[in-house]
C-alpha positions in Angstrom: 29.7 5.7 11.7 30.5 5.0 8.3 28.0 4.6 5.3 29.4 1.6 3.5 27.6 -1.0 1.9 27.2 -3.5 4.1 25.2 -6.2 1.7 26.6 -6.5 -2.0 23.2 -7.6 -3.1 21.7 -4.6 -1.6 18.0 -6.4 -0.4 17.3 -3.7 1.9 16.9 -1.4 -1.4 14.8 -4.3 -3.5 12.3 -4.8 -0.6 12.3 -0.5 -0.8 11.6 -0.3 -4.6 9.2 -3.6 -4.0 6.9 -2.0 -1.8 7.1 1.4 -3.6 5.5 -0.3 -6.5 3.1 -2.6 -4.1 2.1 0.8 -2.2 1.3 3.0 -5.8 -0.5 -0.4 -7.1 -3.1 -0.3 -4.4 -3.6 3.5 -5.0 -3.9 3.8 -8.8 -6.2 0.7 -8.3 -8.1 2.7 -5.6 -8.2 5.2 -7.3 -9.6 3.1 -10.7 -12.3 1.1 -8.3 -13.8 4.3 -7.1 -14.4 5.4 -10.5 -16.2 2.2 -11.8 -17.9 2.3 -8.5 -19.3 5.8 -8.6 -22.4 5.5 -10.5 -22.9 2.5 -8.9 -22.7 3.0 -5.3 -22.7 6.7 -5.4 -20.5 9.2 -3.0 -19.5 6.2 -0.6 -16.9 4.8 -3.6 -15.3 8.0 -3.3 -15.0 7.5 0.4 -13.6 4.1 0.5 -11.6 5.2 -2.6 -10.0 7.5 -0.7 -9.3 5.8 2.0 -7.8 3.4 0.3 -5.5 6.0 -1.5 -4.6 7.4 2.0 -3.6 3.5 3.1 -1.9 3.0 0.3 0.3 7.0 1.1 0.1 6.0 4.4 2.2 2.4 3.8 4.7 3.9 1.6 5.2 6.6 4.2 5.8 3.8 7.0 8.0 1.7 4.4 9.7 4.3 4.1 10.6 5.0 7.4 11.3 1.2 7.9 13.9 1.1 5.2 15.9 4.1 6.8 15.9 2.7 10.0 17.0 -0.6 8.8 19.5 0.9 6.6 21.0 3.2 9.9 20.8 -0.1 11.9 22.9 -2.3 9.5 25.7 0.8 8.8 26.1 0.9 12.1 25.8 -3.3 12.9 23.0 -2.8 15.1 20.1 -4.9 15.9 17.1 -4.7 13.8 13.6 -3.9 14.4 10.5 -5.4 12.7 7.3 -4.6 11.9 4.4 -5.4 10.5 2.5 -2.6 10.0 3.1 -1.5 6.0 1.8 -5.0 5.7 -1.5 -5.1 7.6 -2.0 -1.4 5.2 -1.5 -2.8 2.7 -3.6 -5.9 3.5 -6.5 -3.2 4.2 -6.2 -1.7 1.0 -6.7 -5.1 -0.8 -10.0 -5.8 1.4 -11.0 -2.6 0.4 -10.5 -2.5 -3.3 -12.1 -6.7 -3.0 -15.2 -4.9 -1.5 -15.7 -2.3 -4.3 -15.0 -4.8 -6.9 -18.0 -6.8 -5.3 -20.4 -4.1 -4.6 -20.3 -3.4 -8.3 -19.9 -6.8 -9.9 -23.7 -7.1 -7.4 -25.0 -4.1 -8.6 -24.4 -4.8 -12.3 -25.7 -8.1 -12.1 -28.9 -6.9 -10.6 -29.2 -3.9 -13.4 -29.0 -1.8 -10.1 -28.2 2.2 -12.0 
């Protein structure tokens, strides 16, 4: 097994960095949502802030993991595996910060404190 580089334009490592960014994006803007939400909606914005902070840790975590295998798979010319699971997280965590963005966009319009 050697460790060479096996794609001069190293996309493997892009698509890494990409979704490294993507993944601390959803949870600095979780993390933003649930404190514009708090006085609105109360202790449920810190619940669905966090769990969109833990979507967003739990992506980068499977991204991660993703990128190693795919980079052990192409050293070693093997076949590789897909998935689709950092996606549908990260999908969640854009539901989620859409929801809190609504929820308080209502409740200021209706003077709601």
């Amino acid at each position: 097994m050697t460790d060479t580089v096996f794609d001069p334009g190293l996309q493997p490592e892009r698509t890494l960095l990409a979704w490294r960014r993507t993944c601390l994006a959803f949870g600095v803007a979780s993390a933003v949502a649930t404190r514009f939400t708090l006085a609105a909606i109360g202790p449920a914005a810190f619940v669905v802030g966090l769990f969109g902070v833990a979507l967003a840790g739990l992506a980068y975590g499977l991204v991660w993991h993703r990128y190693r295998r795919a980079h052990a798979a192409l050293t070693r010319l093997q076949r590789l595996e897909h998935g689709a699971v950092p996606m549908l997280l990260a999908s969640g965590c854009g539901v989620l910060l859409g929801l809190a963005c609504g929820v308080y966009v209502v409740t200021r319009a209706l003077g709601v404190q």
